[in-house]
N, C-alpha and C positions, 0 to 999 in steps of 0.2 A: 450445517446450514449457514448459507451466508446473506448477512442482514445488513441493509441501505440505512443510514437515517443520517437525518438533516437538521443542522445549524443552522445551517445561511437560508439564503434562495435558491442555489444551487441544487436542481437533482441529474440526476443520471436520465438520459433519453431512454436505455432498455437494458434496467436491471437486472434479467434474466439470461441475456447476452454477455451480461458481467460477471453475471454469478457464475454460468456453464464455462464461461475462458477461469476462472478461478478455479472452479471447483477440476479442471482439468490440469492446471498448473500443479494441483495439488497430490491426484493421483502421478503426475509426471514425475514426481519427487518420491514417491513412495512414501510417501503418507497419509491419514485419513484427514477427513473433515470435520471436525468437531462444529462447536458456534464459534462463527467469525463475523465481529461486527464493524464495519466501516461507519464511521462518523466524520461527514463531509460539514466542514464548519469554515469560519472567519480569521483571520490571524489572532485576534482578541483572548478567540475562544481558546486555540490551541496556544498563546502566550501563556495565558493563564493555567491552564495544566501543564506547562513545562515549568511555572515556577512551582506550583503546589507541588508538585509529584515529584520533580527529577531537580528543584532548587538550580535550572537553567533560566537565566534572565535573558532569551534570544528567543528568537524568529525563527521558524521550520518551515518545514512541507510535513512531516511528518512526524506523529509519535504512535509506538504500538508496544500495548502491553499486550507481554504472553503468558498465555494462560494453560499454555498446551501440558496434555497429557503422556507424555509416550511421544507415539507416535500421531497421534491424536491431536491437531491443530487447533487450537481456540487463542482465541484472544479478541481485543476490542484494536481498531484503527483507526487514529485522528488525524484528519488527512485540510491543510487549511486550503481552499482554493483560488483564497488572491497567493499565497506561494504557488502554487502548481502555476495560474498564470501569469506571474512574474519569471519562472524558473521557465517556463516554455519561451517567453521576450528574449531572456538572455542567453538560451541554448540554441537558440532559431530554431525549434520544433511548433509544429503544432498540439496546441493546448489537450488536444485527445491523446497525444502518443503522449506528453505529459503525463498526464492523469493517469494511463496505464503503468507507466514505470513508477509512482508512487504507489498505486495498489498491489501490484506484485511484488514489491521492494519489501511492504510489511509482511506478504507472505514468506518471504523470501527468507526471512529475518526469523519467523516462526519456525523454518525449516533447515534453521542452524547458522546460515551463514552469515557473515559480520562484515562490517566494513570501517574497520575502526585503523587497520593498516593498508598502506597501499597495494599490497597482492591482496588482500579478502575484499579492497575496493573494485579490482580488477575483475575481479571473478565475481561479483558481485553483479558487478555490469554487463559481464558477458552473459549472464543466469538472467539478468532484466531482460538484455535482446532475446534469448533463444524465447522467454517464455515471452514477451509481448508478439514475437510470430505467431505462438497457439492462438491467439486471438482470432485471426482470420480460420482456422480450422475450421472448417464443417464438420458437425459430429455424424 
């Protein structure tokens, strides 16, 4: 199951649009769904858990602890959305395809792959594009 909740003011126009493009990325991969929780919050919120948790004194878009099983995907996602729309300013995207590659990313990351050199960042990105195309899929 995958679960919306909210820091900020920010919510999602149609969560269940988000959840069906997710929960599809996820069978894409060959893995299950466990609980996956996205928490859309403030830079404040997710500064503050970068230093308690991970002792990083910086500014994200993203953190995501996993929790997964197996094959079995869980975990919670802290997702800040003045980074996502500062990170769409400086990319010249728009703020929605943003938002998509930050959600997927943490799936992405549940699902093994790393971006910590620059070939896992490469592949990394290319695994963001194919899956923000399922978005548009009709099921």
């Amino acid at each position: 199951m995958i679960d919306f909740n909210y820091e900020s003011e920010f919510t999602l126009d149609n969560e269940l649009l988000y959840s069906d493009w997710l929960s599809r990325v996820i069978v894409s991969e060959n893995k299950n769904e466990g609980e996956i929780n996205y928490i859309f919050c403030d830079d404040d919120y997710l500064h503050n858990i970068n230093v308690e948790y991970l002792n990083h004194d910086t500014l994200t878009d993203i953190i995501s602890f996993d929790y997964s099983l197996g094959n079995e995907l869980n975990g919670d996602i802290f997702i800040s959305i003045e980074r996502v729309h500062d990170n769409a300013l400086d990319f010249n995207v728009p703020f929605d395809e943003e938002l998509k590659r930050v959600m997927v990313h943490g799936v992405l990351h549940y699902c093994g792959y790393k971006d910590k050199t620059d070939k896992d960042e490469l592949l990394m990105r290319q695994k963001e594009d194919e899956k923000i195309k399922l978005f548009h899929v009709e099921q």
